[in-house]
N, C-alpha and C positions, 0 to 999 in steps of 0.2 A: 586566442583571447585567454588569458588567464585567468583563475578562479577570483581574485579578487576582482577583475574587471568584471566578470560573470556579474556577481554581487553587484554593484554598481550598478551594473545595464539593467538587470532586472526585480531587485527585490530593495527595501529600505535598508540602505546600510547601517549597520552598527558595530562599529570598531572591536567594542568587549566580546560580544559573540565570533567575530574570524578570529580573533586570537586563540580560541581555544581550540581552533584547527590549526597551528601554526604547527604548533608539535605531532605528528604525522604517527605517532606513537603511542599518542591517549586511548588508553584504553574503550573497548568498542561496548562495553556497559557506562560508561563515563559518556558517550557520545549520545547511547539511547537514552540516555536518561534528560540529556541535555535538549534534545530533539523534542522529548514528549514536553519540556516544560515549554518549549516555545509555542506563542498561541498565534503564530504564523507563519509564512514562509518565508526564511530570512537564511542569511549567509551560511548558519549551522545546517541546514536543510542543502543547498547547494553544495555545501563543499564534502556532506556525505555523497551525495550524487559524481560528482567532479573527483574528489579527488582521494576517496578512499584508499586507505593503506591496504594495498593488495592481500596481504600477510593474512589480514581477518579472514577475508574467504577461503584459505586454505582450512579452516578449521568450521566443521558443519552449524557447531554450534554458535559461534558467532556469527556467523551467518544470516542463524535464525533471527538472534537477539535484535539483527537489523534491521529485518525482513519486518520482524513485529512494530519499531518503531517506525518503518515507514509506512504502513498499514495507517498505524495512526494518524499521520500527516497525508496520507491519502484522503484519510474523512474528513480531517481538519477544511479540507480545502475541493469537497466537493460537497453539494448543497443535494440535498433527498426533497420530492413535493412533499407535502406536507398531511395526502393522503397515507403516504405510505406507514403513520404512526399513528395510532387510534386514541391517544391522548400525547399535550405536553409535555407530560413526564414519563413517555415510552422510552426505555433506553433505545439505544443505537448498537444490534447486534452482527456481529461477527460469528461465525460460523465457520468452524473448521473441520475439510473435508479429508476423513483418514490421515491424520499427522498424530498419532499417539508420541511419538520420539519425542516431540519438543516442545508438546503440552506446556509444561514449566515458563517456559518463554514467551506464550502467549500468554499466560495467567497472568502475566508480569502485569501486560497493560491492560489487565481487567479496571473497569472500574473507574478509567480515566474520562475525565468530562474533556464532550465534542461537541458545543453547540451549546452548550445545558442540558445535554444527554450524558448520562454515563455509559460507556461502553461496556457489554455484556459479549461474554464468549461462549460461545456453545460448540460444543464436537461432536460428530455426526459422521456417521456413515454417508455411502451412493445410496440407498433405499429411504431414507427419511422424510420427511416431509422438511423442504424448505420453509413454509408460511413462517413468517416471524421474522426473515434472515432478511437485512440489510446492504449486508455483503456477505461474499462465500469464499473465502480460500481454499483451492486445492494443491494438495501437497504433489508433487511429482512421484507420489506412488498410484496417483487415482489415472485411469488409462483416459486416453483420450475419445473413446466409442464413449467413456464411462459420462465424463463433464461434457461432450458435447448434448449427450441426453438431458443432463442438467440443466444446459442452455434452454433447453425447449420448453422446462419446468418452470424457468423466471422470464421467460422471454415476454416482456411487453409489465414488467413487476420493476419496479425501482430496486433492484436488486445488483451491487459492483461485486461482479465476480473479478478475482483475483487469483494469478497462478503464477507456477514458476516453470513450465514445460515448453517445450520450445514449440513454435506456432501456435502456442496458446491464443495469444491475442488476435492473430490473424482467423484464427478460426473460428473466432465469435467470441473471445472473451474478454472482459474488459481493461486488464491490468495485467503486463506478465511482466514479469522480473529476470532479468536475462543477466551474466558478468560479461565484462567484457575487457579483455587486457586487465583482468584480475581486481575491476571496481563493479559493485554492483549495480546495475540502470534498471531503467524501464519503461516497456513500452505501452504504450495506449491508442485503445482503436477507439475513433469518437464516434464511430459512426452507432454502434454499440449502445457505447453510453447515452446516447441521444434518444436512442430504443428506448432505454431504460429511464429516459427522464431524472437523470442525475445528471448536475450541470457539473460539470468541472471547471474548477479555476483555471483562469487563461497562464498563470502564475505555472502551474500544475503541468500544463499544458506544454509550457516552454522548456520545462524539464526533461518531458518525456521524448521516447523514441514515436515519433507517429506512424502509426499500420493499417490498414485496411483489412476490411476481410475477404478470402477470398472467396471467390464463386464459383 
């Protein structure tokens, strides 16, 4: 099936948004920028998913730049109880685990309204106190002894942890970012998220790689 049939089968089409993936060459700030305006998940979301210009991922920083907007589209399209904010006008934080490199790139999507939440980033070491953190990314520098400890810290906390290390998600995390054939995907363990009492979109859902964790 091809990305436009993708589109089709699963999200509202709209013609003017797959155009702007036609050209396979738009620049990968052009694309995040495009992504963060959508206020859901529609063809620009699939066809980063599907059929990303390999070329990006040869270069770290672009990379990131991506990594950052699909963070955002992960909140977009996953719902927190409504414990987990001690008023309506609690932003909606991101916390990021040892990625000093690419700071810049996460600043980018500070401040973007999720919900009627503005997004807040925070950076943070392994020793920190998570309280406050809605989601956590960790960078592929933080070891895996290190975020599985972590796990145990939000475990039963409406808390989407997010990574990019391989068996991340299999081993209790919520979100890993994996390439593959030089596009970026990712996988999702629901069993996790279900712990966590963040629903995710069934939308979300059909995107992702589905994992279990192991035992």
């Amino acid at each position: 099936m091809g990305e436009r049939s993708v589109c089709k089968c699963l999200f509202d089409f709209n013609v003017n948004s797959f155009s702007v993936f036609q050209d396979m060459q738009l620049t990968v700030e052009k694309i995040k920028r495009a992504v963060i305006r959508s206020g859901r998940i529609s063809c620009l979301l699939a066809a980063l998913f599907f059929g990303l210009n390999g070329t990006a991922l040869g270069q770290t920083s672009e990379e990131y730049r991506l990594k950052a907007a699909f963070i955002v589209n992960f909140a977009k399209f996953s719902q927190w109880p409504k414990e987990a904010f001690a008023s309506p006008d609690d932003p909606l934080s991101l916390c990021v685990v040892r990625e000093k490199r690419m700071r810049h790139f996460f600043a980018s999507i500070e401040g973007v309204t999720i919900g009627g939440r503005e997004l807040d980033v925070r950076y943070m070491d392994e020793k920190e106190d998570v309280e406050g953190c809605h989601m956590l990314f960790f960078s592929e520098e933080v070891r895996r002894s290190t975020f599985t400890e972590m796990f145990a810290d939000v475990k039963g906390k409406a808390v989407l942890t997010i990574g990019e290390t391989e068996n991340f998600a299999s081993d209790g995390g919520g979100i890993n970012f994996i390439v593959e054939d030089k596009k970026l995907r990712f996988e999702i363990n629901r069993e996790t998220a279900a712990e966590q009492e963040i629903k995710l979109s069934s939308q979300l859902l059909n995107l992702a790689i589905l994992v279990d964790s192991n035992k």
